[in-house]
ZADREN-892620 format. One record per residue (C-alpha): residue number from 0; residue in one letter; chain; x, y, z. Coordinates in Angstrom, 3 decimals, decimal comma. Layout:
! ZADREN-892620
+-------+------+-------+----------+----------+----------+
! palum ! logu ! torse !        X !        Y !        Z !
+-------+------+-------+----------+----------+----------+
!   NUM !    A !     A !        X !        Y !        Z !
...
+-------+------+-------+----------+----------+----------+
This chain:
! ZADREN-892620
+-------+------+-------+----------+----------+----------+
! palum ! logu ! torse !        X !        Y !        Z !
+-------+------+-------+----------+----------+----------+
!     0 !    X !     A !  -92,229 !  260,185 !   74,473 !
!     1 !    X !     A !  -94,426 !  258,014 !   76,433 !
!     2 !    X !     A !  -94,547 !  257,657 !   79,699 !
!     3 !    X !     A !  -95,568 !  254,153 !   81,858 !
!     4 !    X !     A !  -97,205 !  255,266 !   84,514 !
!     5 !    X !     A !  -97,278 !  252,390 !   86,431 !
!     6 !    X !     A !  -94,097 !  252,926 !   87,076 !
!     7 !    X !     A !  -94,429 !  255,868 !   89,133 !
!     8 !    X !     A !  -96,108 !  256,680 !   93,196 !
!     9 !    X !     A !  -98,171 !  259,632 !   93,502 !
!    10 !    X !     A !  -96,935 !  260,575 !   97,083 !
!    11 !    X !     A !  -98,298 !  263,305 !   99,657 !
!    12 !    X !     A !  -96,046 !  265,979 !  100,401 !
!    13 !    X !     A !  -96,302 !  268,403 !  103,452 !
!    14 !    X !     A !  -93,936 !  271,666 !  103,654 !
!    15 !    X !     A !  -93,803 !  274,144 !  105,879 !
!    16 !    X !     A !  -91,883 !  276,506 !  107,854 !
!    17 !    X !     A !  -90,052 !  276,304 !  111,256 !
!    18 !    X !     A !  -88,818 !  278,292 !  113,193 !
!    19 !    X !     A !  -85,988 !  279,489 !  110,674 !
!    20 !    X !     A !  -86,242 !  276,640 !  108,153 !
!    21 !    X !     A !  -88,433 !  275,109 !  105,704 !
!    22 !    X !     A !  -89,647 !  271,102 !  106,664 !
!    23 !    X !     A !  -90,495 !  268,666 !  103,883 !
!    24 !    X !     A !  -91,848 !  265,538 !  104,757 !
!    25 !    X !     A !  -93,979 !  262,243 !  102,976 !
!    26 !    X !     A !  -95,796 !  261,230 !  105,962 !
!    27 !    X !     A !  -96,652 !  257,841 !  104,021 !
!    28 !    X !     A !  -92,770 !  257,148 !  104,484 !
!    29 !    X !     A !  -90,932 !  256,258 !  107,604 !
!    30 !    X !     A !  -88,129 !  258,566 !  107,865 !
!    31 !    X !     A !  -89,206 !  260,607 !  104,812 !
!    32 !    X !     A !  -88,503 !  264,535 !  105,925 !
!    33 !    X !     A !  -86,052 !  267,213 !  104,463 !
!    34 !    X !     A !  -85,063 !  270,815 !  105,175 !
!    35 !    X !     A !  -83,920 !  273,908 !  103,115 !
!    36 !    X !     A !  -83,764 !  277,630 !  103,077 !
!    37 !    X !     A !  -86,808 !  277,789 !  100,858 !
!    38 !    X !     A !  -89,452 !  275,226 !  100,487 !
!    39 !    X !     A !  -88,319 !  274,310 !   96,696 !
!    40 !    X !     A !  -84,738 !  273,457 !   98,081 !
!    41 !    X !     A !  -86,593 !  271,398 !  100,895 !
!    42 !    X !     A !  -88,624 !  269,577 !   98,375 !
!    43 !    X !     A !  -85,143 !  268,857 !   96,082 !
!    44 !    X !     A !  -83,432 !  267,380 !   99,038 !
!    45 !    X !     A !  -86,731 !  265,599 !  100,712 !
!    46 !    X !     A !  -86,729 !  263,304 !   96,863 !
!    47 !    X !     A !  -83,227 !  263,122 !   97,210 !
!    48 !    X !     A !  -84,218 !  261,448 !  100,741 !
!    49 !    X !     A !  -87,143 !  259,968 !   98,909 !
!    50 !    X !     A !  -84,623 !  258,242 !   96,401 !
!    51 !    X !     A !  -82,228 !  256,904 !   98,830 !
!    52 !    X !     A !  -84,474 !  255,174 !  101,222 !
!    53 !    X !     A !  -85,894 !  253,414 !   98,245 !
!    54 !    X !     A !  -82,353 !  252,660 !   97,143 !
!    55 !    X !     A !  -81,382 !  251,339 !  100,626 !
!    56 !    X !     A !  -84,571 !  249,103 !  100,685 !
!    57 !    X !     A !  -84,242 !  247,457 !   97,191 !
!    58 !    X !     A !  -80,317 !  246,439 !   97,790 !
!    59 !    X !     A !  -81,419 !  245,124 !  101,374 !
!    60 !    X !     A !  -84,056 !  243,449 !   99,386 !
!    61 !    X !     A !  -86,711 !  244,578 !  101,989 !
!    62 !    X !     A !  -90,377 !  245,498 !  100,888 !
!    63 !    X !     A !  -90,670 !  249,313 !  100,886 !
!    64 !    X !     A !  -93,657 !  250,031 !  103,268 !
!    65 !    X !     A !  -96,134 !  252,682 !  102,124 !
!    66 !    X !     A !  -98,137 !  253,668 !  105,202 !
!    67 !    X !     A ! -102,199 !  253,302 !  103,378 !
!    68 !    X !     A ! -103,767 !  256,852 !  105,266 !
!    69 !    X !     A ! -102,209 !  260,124 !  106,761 !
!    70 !    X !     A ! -103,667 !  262,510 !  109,006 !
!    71 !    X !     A ! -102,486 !  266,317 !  108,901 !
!    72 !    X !     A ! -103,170 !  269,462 !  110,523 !
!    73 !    X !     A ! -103,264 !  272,093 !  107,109 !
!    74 !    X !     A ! -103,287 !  275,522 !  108,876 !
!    75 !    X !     A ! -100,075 !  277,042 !  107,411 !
!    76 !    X !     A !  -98,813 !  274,118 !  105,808 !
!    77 !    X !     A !  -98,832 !  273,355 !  101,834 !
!    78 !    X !     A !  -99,726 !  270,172 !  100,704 !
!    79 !    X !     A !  -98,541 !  268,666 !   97,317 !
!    80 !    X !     A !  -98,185 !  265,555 !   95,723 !
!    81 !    X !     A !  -95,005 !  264,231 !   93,887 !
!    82 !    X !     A !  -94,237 !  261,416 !   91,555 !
!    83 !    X !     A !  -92,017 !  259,026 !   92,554 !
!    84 !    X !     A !  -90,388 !  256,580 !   90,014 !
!    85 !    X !     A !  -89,678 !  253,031 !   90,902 !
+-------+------+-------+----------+----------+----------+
């Protein structure tokens, strides 16, 4: 299988813990944060969140907007990146 990837965003991924939760969030996306018990279930739900704001945009036919840079403070924090299909 072959895979287009065009169709896909590479997008930054910050997670880290609080207080008694893990916090996912794409800081290149408005809105773009999740939480869990452990940071895999925060990074499920934070594409979930991922999915539907892209979902909400395209049936408002409204441009998604991908903020271009993103500054973050690493201590204690992970940093991934995730594809993204659109």
């Amino acid at each position: 299988m072959i895979i287009d990837m065009k169709k896909f965003l590479f997008l930054p991924v910050v997670i880290y813990f609080d207080e008694d939760t893990y916090i996912a969030k794409c800081p290149l996306i408005q809105g773009a944060f999740a939480e869990g018990d452990t940071p895999e279930e925060a990074l499920k739900e934070l594409m979930d969140v991922i999915r539907m704001i892209f979902e909400y945009k395209k049936e408002r036919q409204e441009e998604m907007e991908i903020l271009k840079e993103f500054k973050v403070d690493i201590k204690d924090k992970l940093c991934i990146t995730i594809p993204v299909s659109i």
